[in-house]
N, C-alpha and C positions, 0 to 999 in steps of 0.2 A: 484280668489281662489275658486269662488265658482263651478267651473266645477271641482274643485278637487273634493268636496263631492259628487257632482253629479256622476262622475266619480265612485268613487270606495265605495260611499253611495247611490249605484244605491237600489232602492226599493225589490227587490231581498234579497240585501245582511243585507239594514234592516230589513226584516220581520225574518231572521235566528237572527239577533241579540236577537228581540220583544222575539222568542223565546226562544232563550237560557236563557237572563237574568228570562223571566217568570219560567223556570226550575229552576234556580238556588231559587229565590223569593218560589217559592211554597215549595219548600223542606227547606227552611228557618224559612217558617213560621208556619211549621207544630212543626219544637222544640219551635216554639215563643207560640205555644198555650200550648203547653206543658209544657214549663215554667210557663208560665200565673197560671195557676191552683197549681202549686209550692207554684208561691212567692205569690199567695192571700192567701194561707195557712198557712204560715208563716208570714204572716203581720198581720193576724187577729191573731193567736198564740202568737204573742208578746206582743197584743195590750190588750189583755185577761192575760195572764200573769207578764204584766207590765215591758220586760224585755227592753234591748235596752242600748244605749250609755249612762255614765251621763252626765247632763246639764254642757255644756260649760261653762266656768267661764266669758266669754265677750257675750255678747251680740249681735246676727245681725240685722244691721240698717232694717227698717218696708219695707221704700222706697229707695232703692240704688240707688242715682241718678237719680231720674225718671225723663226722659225727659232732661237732661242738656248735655251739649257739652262737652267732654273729653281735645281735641284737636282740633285746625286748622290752617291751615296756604295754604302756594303755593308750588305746585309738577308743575312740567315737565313730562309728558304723553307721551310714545311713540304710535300714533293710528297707527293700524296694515293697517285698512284698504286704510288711506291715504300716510305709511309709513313715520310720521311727528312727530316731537316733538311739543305737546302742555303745553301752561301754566293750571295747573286746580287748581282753588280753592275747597282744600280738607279740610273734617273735621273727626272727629272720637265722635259719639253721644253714648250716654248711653249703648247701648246695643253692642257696641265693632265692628261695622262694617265700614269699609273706605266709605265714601262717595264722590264723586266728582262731582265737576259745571264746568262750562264752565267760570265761573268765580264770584267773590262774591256780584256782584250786581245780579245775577241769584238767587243766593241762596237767598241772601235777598229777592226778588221780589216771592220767592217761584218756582221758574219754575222747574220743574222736573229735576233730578241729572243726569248725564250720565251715572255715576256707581254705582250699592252700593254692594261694595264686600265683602264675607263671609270669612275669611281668614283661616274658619278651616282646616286642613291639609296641608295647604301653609308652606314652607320653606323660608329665606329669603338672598338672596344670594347679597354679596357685591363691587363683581367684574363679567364682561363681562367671563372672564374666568372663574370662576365656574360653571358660567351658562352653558357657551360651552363645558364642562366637563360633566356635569349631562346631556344634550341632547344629546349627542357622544353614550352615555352611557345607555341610554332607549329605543336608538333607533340602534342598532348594526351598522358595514357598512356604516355609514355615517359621520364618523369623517374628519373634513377639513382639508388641507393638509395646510402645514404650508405654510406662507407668503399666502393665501389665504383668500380672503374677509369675514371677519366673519358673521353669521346672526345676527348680532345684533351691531349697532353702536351706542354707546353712545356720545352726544356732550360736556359733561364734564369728570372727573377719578370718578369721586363719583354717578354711579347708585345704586339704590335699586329694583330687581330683583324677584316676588314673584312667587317662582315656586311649581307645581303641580303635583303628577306624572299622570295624568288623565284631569283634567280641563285646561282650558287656560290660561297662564301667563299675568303678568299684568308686563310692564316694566317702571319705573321711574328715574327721574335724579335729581341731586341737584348741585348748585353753587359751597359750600364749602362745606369740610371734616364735621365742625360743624352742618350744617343743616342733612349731610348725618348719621352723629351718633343721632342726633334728631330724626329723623322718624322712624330709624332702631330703637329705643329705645319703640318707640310709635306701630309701626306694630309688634312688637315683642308685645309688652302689647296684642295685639288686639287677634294674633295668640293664645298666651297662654291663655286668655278666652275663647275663640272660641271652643280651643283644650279641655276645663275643664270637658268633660263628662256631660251625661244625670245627670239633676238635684237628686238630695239623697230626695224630699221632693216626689218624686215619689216614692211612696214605693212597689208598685205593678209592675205597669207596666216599670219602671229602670229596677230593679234586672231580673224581666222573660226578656224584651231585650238585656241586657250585658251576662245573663246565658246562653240565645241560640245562641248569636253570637259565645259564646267561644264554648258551644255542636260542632255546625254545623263544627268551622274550626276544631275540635278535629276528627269529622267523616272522615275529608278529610286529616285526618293526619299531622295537622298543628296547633303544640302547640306554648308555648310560648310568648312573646309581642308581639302587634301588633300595629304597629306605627302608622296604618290608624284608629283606633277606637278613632274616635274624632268628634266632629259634634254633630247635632240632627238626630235622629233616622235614617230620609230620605239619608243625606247624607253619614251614616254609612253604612247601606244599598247597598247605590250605589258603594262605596267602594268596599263591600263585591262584588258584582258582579264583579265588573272592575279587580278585585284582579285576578278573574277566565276566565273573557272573553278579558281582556288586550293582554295577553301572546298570544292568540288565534289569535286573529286582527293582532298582532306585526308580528307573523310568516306568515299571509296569505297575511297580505297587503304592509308589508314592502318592497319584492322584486320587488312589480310592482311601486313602485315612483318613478316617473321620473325626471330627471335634476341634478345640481349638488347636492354635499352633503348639503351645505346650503339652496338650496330647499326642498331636501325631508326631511331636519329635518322641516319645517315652515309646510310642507304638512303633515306630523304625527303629531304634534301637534295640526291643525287645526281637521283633523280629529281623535282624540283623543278624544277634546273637543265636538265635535258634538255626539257622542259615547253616551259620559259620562254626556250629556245634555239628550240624548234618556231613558238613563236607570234611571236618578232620577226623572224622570216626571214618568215615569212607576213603580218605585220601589213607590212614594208618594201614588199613585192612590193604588196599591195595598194594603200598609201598612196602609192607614187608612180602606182599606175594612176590614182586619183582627181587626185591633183595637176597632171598632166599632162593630164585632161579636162577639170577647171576654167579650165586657163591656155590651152587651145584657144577656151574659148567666150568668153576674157576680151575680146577684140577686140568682139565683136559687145555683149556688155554696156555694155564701154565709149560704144558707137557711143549705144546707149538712154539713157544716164545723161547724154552732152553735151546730147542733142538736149531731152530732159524734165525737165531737172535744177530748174527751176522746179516744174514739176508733180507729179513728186516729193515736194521738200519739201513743199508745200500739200496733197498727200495723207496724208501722214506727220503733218503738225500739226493736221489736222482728226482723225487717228484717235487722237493724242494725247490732245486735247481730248477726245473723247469718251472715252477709256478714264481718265483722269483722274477727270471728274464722277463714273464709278462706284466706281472703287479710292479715292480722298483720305478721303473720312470713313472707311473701317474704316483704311487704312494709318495716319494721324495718329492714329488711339486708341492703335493700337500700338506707333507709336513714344513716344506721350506716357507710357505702362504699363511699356513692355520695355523701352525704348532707354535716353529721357532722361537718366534716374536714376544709370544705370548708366558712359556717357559719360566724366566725370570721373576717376573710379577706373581703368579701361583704360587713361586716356592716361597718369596718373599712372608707371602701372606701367611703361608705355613711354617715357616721357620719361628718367627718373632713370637707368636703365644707359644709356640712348642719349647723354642726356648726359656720362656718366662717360667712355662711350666716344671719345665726340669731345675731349674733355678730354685725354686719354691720346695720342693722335694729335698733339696738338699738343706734346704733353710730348716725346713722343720724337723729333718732327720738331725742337723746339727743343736736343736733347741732339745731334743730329745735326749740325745747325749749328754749335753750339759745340765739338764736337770737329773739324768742318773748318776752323773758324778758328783754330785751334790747331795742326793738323797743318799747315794753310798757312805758319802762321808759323813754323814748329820745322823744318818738312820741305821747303826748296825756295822759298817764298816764292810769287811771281805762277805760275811755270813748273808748281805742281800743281795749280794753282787747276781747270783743265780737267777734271783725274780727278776729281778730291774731287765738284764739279759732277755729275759725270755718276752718279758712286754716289748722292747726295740724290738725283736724278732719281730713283733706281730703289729708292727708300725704300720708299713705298707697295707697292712687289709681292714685299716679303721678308717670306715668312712668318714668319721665326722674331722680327723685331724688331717686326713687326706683331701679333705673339702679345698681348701684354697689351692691345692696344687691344680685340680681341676677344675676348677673354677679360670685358671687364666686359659683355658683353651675358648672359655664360653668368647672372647673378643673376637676367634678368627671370624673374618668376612671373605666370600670369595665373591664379591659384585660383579655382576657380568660372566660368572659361568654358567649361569643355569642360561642363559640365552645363547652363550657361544658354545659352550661343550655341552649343554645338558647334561649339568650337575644341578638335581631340582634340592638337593639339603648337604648344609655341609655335617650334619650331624655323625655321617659314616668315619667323618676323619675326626672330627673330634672326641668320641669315643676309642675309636681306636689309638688314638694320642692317649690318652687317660689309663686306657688299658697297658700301657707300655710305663706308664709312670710308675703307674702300681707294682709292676713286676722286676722295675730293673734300679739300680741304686747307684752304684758303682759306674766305672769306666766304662764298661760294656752299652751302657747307653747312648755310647755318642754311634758307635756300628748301630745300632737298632734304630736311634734317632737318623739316619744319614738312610739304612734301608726304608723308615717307615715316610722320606719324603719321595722317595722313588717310588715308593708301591704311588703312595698318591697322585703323583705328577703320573702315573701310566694309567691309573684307575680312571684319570681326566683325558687323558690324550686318547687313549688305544677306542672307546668306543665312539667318540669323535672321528677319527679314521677312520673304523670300517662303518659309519654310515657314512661317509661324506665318499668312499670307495664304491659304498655298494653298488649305487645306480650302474654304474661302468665295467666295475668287477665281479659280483656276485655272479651274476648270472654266465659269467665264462666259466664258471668253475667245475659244472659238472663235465667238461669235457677232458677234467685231468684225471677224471676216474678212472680210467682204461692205463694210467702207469701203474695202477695197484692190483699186484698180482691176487688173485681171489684168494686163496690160504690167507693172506696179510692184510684183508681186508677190516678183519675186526680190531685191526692195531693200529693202522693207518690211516685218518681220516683227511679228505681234502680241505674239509674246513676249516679243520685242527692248525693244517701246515700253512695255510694260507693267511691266520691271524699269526704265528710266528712268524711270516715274514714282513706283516705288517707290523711287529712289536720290533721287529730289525730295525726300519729304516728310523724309527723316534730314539731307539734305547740310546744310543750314543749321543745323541744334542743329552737327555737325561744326565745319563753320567755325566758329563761333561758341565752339565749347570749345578748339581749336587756338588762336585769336585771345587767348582769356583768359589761356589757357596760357604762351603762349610770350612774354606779358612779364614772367613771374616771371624776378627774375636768377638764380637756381637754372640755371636752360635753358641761360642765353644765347644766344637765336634772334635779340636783336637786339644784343646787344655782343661778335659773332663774326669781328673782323676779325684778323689773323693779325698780332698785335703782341707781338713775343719781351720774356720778364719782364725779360733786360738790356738793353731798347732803350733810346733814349733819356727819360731818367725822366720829360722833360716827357709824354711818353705814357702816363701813367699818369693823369695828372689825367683824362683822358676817364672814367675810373670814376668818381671825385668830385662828392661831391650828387647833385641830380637830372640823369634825363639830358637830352642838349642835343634840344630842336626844330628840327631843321633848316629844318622847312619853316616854323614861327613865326618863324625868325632871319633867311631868305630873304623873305618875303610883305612887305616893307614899300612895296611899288608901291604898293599902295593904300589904306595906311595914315600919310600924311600925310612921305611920304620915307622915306629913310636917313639913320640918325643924323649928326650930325657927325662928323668924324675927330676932331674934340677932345673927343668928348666921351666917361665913362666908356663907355657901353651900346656906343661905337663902336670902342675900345678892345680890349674884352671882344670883340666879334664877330671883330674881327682875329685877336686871339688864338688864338679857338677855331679859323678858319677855316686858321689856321697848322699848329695841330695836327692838323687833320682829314687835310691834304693827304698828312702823314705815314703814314698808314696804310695802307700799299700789301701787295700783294702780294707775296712771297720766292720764291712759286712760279713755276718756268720750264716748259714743256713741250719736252723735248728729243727727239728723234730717237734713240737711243742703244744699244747692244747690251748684253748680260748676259754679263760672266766666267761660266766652269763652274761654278762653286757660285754665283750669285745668288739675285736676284728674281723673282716674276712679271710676267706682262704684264697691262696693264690691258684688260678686257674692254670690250667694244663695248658700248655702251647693252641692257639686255637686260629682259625682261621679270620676274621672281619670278614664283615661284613659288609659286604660291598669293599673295601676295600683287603678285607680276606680275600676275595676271589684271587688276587693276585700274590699272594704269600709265598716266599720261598721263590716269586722271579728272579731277584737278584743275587742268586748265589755268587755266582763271580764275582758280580761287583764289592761281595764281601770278602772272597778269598784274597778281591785286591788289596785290602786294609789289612791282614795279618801278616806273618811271616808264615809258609816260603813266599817267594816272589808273587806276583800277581799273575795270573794266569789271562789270556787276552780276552778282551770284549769281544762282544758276537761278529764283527766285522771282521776279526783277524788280529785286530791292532792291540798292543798290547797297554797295559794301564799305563795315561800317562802320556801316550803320544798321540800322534794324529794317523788317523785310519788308515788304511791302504785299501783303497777299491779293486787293486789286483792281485788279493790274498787267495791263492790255489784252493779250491773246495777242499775239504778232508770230513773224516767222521767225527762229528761233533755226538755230547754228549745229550740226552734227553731231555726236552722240558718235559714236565706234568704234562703242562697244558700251554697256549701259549699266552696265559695268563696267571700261571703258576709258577715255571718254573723258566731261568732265561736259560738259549740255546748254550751254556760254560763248554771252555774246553779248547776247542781246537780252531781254527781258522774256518770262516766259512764266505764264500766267493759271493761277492756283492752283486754280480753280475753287470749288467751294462754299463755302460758311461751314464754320469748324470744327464738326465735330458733336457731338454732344452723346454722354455716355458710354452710353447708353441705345441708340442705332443699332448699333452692334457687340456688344452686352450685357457690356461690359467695365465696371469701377467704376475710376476713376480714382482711386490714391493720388497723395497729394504725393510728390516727388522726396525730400524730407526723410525719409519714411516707408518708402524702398529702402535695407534697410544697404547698405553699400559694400563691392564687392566685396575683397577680403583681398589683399594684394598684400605680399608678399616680396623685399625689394631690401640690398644689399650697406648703402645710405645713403642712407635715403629725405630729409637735405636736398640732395640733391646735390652735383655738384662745382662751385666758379669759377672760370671762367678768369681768371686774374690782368693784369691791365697795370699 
């Protein structure tokens, strides 16, 4: 196979690649620096004004598994090169990557792995036929004709298949059905970490990365998810290349393969892989060249951003203001036409498995419990109580017992968004649901669950907007350069301000359908405390009749006292105030290590993908759910009530990006009156008059959590 690369990876034909991808790379990295200057403006902004997410109610472990084993056992390897099935002793370590031996005395003895593979962007396919469907299908022209030898023979029905559309496949086999839902269970774990986005603890250099990935595909007129933004930096990168120079290769090189279809599918693949090896070595080299010039100049910005940090913002909010006056009347028709209507249905479809899924979570965390109170008492008494302890702890990061909770995400359907928003997979939000199961246990999930439908419903809306804006809008926009004073030009981008005013005119319909949402008891976002169904039965009443007012049962200061203790209403308040106290947390966060066959480790706060891009927008809308009070939405109007279009402009606090973070803080001036349907030449239907988009769910009344 190797005069295949030779062949048609004749030196020639790579130096045009070295090329191309260096074009694509340099014009990449010019919005990365761009950004750059953005999101350190905005991270020292926040850092200076104290604004940002509130502290999480749980806790993240210091050290997540450091160093310990997730998984291991034995695969069957198909080697390409010898075309043979091998036995390998596989394991799966801390940091989520498959590793493989030649067998487990290898590994014991230390001898170098034969593989250690990165599963980000991998798909996981569980029959020889999907697979021969997805290569048919990458590769035009070359689908086998039936009764025809397939490229790929498996010697049991149970392979596992890890396909690429770019990299090299890695193909595996298993015995039985069981071991083969085993690993799919585990490589699924691995993928979905892999896939979890540039870490959130990078505050700087995340957000300017994810901000010009999305710039760059928006220049080339391609909004919307994007399935491949998954990985560290390098392999996004390489992604973003391949995206562009794939199509390219497929149309030049594909005609000249020669032999049957099952060869020149093996022959594109291989050279596919050799490609997409050229350009991440190239895309590395380069992106840390750029990294390391940003973080040289980062001293000297910083110096500008203390000294101006006033001037700044006041420059920022007058080109606001002005880019506002001109984008509010056509953006509000649009979102009044496209968005509104549609709002409901989306969340719907996201709620009911998301629900189901947290449901499940708590199901098997409660089966967990009851079999350690049981083992405690049968097995040893106080003296086990430590292990059993320590294995709950490590609940959350076992793939195989976490399998059904993730599994109810697989029902969402979102029908009809890939043709109306261009959402081509819903896999972005399903992952990133799964990711939040695993991480949160407790109360705290109903805030995360309530932010993680917002990020969605904006991840669907906002690239929707500014294409449907752009024709009209884009191209005015160089003319608001001339409000940025040169000094402040590395801080303040026109493009930047221009999608935070477009993420104005939807966030409030958002809030406002999240808010309606989420007191259906169907959800349960507000009767999410973690009260096992054998607790004590008086915890059960909290379900019964209406629910309680805390803050009507508390506010009697200035409403003529507290009742008497003798009397019924003072009674009843006792009561309830008895039972509330009960509802605590089971969850501990330990410190703890993984026996060889365990769990995973819990991942550091991390950005989605695709739907990371928008992480940490809704601060507000969280600070609205805590105590102190809720601080207003981006309109001015505070949580809770209806907007006021003539909230006085003031200094508002920093987004990221306007895909990161929402404008929190202070009142910001809507500017015009609503316009009439006639300024955009759009005709306004009623919301009544948008069918609803079609949505496909396991059990569209949902699950309840029981007390």
């Amino acid at each position: 196979m190797g005069d295949v690369l030779s062949t048609h990876l004749d030196d020639a034909r790579r130096q045009h690649i070295a090329e191309k991808t260096g074009k694509i790379l340099t014009e990449f990295l010019q919005f990365y620096e761009d950004q750059y200057g953005v999101a350190l403006f905005n991270s020292m902004r926040h850092e200076i004004e104290g604004t940002g997410l509130p502290q999480a109610q749980l806790l993240w472990r210091k050290v997540p598994l450091d160093e310990r084993i997730i998984f291991s056992g034995n695969l069957f390897q198909y080697q390409e090169d010898s075309k043979k099935w091998r036995n390998r002793f596989s394991l799966v370590p801390h940091n989520y990557g498959l590793v493989l031996y030649d067998n487990k005395v290898a590994y014991e003895r230390q001898v170098p792995p034969r593989a250690v593979i990165n599963s980000a962007g991998y798909k996981i396919l569980t029959s020889v036929d999907q697979y021969l469907e997805l290569i048919g299908n990458s590769l035009p022209g070359t689908m086998a004709k039936s009764g025809s030898a397939p490229i790929l023979k498996c010697p049991t029905q149970f392979p596992l298949i890890l396909w690429h559309p770019y990299a090299r496949h890695y193909y595996f086999c298993m015995m039985t059905e069981a071991e083969q839902d085993k690993w799919q269970a585990v490589l699924q774990d691995c993928i979905r970490h892999c896939n979890n986005g540039i870490p959130e603890d990078s505050k700087v250099e995340g957000p300017a990365f994810t901000d010009a990935i999305r710039m760059y595909r928006q220049s080339k007129e391609l909004y919307g998810t994007w399935e491949m933004l998954c990985g560290n930096e390098v392999q996004i990168l390489s992604n973003l290349v391949m995206e562009e120079l794939g199509p390219e290769l497929k149309a030049e090189l594909g005609p000249r393969l020669k032999g049957k279809p099952q060869e020149r599918q093996r022959q594109w693949i291989q050279i596919s892989d050799a490609v997409y090896r050229m350009v991440y070595e190239q895309a590395k080299a380069r992106f840390e060249e750029v990294l390391s010039k940003v973080q040289q100049m980062r001293p000297a910005m910083q110096a500008v951003i203390r000294t101006d940090m006033d001037q700044i913002i006041t420059s920022k909010e007058h080109l606001a203001s002005k880019i506002r006056a001109f984008i509010l009347p056509k953006a509000e028709v649009c979102v009044r036409n496209h968005v509104q209507p549609y709002i409901p249905s989306i969340l719907e479809a996201l709620m009911v498995p998301t629900s189901q899924g947290f449901t499940e979570v708590r199901d098997v965390f409660f089966k967990e419990v009851t079999d350690m109170n049981l083992n405690v008492i049968n097995e040893g008494g106080i003296d086990k109580l430590g292990e059993y302890m320590e294995k709950l702890s490590r609940l959350a990061y076992h793939p195989l017992k976490m399998q059904s909770c993730y599994e109810k995400m697989e029902s969402l359907r979102l029908d009809g968004l890939q043709q109306r928003f261009d959402v081509s997979s819903t896999s972005v939000f399903k992952q990133r649901a799964q990711i939040h199961m695993r991480e949160k246990y407790d109360y705290d999930s109903s805030s995360v669950r309530k932010r993680f439908f917002r990020e969605a419903l904006l991840q669907v809306s906002i690239p929707f907007l500014l294409k449907k804006l752009a024709p009209t809008c884009k191209s005015e926009l160089p003319r608001f350069q001339e409000l940025i004073f040169e000094d402040f030009a590395k801080f303040i981008l026109v493009e930047n301000t221009y999608e935070e005013v477009v993420l104005q005119t939807v966030m409030k319909d958002i809030l406002q359908a999240v808010k309606e949402a989420a007191v259906q008891r169907k959800h349960n976002l507000y009767r999410d405390s973690m009260v096992m169904h054998n607790s004590d039965p008086n915890l059960h009443l909290l379900a019964e009749g209406a629910p309680i007012d805390w803050g009507e049962e508390y506010s009697n200061s200035g409403g003529g006292g507290s009742p008497s203790p003798s009397t019924p209403e003072a009674a009843t308040l006792s009561e309830k105030r008895r039972r509330a106290k009960q509802v605590v947390s089971v969850v501990q966060d330990e410190e703890v290590g993984l026996p060889f066959e365990a769990s995973p480790e819990s991942p550091s706060p991390a950005s989605p993908d695709s739907v990371t891009e928008i992480q940490g927008l809704l601060a507000q809308g969280l600070r609205a759910e805590s105590p102190p009070p809720a601080s207003p939405l981006p309109n001015g109007a505070p949580a809770g009530e209806t907007p006021q279009p003539e909230a006085a402009p003031e200094a508002s606090s920093p987004p990221a990006s306007p895909l990161q973070h929402l404008l929190p803080g202070k009142a910001v001036d809507l500017g015009p009156p609503k316009p009439s349907d006639q300024e955009t030449g759009e005709q306004v239907s009623s919301p009544s008059s948008h069918p609803a988009l079609h949505t496909t769910t396991e059990d569209s009344a949902g699950v309840q959590t029981e007390f």
